[in-house]
Z-matrix of the N, CA and C atoms (Angstrom, degrees):
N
C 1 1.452
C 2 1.528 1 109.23
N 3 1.278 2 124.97 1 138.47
C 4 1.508 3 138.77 2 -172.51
C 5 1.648 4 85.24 3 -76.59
N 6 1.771 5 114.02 4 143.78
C 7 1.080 6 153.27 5 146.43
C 8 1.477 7 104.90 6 -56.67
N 9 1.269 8 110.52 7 148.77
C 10 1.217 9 138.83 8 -165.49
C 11 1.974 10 101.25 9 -63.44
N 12 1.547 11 92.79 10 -62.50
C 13 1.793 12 107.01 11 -168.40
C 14 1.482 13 85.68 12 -66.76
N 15 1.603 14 145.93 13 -35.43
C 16 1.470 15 127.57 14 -155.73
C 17 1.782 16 94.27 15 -75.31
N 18 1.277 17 114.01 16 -36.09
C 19 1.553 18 109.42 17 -161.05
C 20 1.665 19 105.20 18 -70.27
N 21 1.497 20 108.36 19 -37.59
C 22 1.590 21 119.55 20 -178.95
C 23 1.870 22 112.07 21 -72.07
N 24 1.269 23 109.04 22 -9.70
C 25 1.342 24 122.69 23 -161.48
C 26 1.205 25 108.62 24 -104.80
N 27 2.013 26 114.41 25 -51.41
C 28 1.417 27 95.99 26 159.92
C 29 1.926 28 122.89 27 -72.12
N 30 1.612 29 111.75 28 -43.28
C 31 1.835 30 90.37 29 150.35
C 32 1.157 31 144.93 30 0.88
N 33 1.327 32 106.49 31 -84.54
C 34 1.287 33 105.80 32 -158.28
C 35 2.215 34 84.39 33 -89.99
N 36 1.162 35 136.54 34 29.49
C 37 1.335 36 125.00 35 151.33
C 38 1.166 37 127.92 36 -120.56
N 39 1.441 38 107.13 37 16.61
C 40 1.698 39 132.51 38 164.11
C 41 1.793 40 89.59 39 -79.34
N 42 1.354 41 125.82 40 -65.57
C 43 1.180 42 117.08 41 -157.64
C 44 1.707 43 100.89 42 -54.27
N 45 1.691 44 135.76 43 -44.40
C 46 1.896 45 119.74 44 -173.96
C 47 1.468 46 84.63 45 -55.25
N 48 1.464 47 149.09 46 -42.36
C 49 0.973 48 146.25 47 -133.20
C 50 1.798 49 117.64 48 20.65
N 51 1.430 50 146.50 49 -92.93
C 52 1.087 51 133.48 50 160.38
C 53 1.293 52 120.91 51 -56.56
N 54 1.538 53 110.13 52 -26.75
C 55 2.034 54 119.99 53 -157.68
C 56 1.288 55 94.08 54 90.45
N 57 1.665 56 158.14 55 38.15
C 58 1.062 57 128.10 56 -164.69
C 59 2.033 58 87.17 57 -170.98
N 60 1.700 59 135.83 58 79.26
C 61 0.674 60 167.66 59 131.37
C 62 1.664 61 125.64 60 -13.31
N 63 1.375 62 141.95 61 162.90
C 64 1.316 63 129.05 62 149.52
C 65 1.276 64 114.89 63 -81.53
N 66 1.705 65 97.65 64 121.73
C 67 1.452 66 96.35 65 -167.32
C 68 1.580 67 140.08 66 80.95
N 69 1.120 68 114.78 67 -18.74
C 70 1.523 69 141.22 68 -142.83
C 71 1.986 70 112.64 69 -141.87
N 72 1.422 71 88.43 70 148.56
C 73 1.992 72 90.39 71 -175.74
C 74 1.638 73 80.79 72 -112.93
N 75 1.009 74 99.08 73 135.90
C 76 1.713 75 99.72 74 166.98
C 77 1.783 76 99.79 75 -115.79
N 78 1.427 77 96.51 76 148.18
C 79 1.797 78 103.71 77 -173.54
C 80 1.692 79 114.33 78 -137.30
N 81 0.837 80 129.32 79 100.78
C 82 1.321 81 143.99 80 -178.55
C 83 1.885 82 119.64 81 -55.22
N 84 1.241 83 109.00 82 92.74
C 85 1.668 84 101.62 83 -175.15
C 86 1.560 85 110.95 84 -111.10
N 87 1.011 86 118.62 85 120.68
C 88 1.386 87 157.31 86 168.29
C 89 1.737 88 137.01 87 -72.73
N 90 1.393 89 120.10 88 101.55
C 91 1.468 90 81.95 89 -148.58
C 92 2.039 91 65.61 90 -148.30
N 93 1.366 92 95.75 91 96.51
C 94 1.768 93 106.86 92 -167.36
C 95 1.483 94 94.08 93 -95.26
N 96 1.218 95 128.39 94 8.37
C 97 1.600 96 108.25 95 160.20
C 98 1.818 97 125.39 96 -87.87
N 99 1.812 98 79.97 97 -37.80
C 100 1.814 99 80.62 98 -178.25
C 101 1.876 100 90.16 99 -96.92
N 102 1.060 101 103.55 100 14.34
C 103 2.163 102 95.29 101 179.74
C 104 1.900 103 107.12 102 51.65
N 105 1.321 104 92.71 103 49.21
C 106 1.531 105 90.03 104 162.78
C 107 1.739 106 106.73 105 -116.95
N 108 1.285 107 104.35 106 138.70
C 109 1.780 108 105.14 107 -174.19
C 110 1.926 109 98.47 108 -131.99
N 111 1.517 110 113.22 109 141.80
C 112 1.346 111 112.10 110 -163.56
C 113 1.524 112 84.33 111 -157.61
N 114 1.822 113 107.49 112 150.72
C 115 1.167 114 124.79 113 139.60
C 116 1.531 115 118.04 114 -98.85
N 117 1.172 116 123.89 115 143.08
C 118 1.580 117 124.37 116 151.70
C 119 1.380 118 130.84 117 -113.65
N 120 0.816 119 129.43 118 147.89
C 121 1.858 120 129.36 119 -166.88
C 122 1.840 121 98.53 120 -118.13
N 123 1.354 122 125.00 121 133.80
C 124 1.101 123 145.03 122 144.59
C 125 1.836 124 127.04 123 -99.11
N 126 1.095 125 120.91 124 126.86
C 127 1.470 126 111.04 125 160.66
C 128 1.607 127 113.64 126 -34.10
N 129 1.024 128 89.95 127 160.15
C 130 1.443 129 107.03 128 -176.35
C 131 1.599 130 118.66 129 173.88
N 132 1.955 131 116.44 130 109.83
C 133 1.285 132 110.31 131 18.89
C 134 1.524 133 125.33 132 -115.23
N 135 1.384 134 95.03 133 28.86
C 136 1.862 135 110.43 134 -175.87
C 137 1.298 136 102.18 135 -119.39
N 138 1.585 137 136.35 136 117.16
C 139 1.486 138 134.35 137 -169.73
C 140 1.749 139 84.14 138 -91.30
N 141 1.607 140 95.99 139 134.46
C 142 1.704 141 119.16 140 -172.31
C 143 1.402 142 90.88 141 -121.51
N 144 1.312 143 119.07 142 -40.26
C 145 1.650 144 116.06 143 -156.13
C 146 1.030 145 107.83 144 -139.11
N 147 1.262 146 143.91 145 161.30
C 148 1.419 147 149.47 146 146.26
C 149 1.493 148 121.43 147 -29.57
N 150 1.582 149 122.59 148 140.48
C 151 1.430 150 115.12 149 176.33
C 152 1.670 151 104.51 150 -60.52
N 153 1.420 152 116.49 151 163.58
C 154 1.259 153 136.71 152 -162.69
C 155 1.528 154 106.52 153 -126.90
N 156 1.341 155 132.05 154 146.21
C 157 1.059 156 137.73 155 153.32
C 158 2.065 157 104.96 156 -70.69
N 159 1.132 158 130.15 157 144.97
C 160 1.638 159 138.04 158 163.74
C 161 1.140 160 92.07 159 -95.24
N 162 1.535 161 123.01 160 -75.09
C 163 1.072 162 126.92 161 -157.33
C 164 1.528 163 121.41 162 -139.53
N 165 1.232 164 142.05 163 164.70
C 166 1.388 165 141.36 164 -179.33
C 167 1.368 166 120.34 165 -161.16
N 168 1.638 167 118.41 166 129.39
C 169 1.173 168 104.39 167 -170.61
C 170 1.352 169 99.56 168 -147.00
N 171 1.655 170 134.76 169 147.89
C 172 1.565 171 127.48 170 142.41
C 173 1.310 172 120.51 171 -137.79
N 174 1.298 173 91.36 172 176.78
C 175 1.847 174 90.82 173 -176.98
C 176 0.948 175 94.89 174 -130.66
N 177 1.704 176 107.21 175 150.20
C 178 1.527 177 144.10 176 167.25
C 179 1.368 178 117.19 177 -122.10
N 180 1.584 179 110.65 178 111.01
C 181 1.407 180 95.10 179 168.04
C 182 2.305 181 88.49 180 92.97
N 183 1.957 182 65.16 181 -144.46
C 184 1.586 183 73.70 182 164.23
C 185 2.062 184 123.06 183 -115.12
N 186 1.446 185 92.49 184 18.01
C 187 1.317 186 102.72 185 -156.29
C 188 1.512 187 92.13 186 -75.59
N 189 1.399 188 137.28 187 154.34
C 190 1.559 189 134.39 188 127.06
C 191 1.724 190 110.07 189 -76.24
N 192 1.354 191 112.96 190 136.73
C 193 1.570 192 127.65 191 175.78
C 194 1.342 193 89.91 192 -123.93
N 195 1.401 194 114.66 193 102.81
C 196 1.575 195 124.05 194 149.34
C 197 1.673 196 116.83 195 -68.57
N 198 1.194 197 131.57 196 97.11
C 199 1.416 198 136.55 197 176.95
C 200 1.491 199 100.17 198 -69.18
N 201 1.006 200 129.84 199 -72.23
C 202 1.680 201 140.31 200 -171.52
C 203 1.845 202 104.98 201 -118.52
N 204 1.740 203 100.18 202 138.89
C 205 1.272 204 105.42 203 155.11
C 206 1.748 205 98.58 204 -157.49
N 207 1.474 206 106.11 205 117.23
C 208 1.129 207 120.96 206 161.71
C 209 1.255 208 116.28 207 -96.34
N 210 1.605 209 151.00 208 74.66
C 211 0.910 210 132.07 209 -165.03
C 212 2.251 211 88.83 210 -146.67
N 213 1.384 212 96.21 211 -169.19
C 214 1.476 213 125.78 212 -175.06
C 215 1.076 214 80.73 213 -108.72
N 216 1.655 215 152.62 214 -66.69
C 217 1.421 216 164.42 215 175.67
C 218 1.385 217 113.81 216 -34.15
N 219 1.095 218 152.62 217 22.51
C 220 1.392 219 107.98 218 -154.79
C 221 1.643 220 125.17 219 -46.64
N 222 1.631 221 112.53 220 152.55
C 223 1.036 222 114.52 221 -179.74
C 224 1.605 223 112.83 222 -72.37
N 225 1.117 224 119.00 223 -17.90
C 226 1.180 225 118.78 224 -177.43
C 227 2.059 226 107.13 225 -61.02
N 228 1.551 227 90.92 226 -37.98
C 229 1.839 228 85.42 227 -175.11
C 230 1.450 229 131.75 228 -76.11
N 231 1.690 230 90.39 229 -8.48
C 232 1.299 231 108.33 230 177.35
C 233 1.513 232 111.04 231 -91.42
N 234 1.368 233 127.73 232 -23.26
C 235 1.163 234 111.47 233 -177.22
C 236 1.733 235 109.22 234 -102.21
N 237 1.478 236 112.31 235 8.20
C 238 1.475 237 112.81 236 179.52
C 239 1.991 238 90.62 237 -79.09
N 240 1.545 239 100.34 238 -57.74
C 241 1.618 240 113.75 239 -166.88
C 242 1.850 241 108.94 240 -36.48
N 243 1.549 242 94.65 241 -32.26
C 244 1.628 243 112.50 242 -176.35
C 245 1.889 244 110.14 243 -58.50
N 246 1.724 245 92.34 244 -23.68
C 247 1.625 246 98.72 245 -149.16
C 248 1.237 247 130.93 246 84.21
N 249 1.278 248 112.41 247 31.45
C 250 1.356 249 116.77 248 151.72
C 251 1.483 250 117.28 249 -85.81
N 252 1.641 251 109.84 250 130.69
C 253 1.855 252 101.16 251 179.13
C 254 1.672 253 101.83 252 -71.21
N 255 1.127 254 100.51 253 151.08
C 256 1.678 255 132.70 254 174.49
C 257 2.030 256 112.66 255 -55.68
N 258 1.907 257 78.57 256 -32.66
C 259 1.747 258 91.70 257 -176.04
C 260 1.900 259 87.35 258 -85.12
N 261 1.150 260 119.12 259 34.88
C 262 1.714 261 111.08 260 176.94
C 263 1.644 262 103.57 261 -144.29
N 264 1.206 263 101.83 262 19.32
C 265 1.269 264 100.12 263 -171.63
C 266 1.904 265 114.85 264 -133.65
N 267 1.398 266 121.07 265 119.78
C 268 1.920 267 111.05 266 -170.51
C 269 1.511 268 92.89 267 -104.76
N 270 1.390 269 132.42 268 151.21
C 271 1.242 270 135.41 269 153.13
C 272 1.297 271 105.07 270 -97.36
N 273 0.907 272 113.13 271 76.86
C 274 2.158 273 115.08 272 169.85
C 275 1.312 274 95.22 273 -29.31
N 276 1.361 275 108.45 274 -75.46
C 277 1.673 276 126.40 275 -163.90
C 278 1.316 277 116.84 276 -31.19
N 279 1.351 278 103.88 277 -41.09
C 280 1.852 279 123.18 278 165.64
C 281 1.413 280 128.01 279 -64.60
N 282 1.211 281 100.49 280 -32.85
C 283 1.594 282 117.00 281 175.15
C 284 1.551 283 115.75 282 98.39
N 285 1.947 284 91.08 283 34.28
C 286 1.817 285 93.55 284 -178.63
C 287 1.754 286 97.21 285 -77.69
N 288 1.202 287 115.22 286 159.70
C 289 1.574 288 105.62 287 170.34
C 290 1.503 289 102.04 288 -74.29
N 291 1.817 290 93.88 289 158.18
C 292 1.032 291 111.47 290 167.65
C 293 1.611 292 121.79 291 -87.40
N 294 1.253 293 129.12 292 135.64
C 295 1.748 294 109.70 293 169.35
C 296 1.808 295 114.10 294 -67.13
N 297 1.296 296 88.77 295 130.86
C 298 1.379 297 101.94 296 -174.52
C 299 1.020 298 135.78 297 -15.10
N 300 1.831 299 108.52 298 -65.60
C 301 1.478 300 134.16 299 172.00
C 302 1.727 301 107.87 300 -52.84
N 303 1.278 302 99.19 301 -21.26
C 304 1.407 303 99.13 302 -168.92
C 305 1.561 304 118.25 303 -97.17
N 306 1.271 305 104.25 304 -16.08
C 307 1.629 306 114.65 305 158.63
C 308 1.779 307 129.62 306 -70.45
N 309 1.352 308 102.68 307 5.52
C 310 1.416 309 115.45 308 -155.41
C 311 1.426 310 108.99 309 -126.14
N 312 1.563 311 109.06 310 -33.37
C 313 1.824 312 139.87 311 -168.57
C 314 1.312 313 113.80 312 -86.41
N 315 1.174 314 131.83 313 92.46
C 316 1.160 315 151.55 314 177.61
C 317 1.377 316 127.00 315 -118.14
């Protein structure tokens, strides 16, 4: 059975999908100690705007905390379809609360 961080990890690295966007470099950051997983988007190949968060995600525990999702996707539908329960999942971004300990844990 897939681990919690592998299912959120390949996720959120479907969204760089190539790294190569309309318009845009997409870059995949990874950070498997504290289990935070993110896309970011840059222009590309004329910088117009500031880099962007796509997407952002970590886990606590067993929770997923979606911080950011800019997408057509949400990550949330992709990681239910995976089998993740819904009761395992916060949309910060939405304004679900966060659990406490988990606002603090980094």
């Amino acid at each position: 059975m897939e681990t919690l961080e592998a299912i959120v990890r390949e996720e959120i690295q479907w969204y760089a999908g190539d790294g190569v966007g309309a318009n845009m470099l997409l870059f995949t950051i990874f950070d498997d100690k504290r289990l935070v997983y993110a896309v970011t988007s840059v222009d590309y190949p004329k910088r117009k705007s500031q880099a962007g968060v796509v997407v952002l995600a970590r886990i606590w525990g067993d929770i997923v905390i979606i911080e950011e999702d800019a997408t057509d996707r949400p990550l949330l539908d992709a990681l239910l379809q995976r089998g993740v329960a819904r009761e395992q999942i916060v949309l910060a971004y939405a304004g679900e609360p966060i659990p406490d300990a988990a606002q603090y844990e980094l």
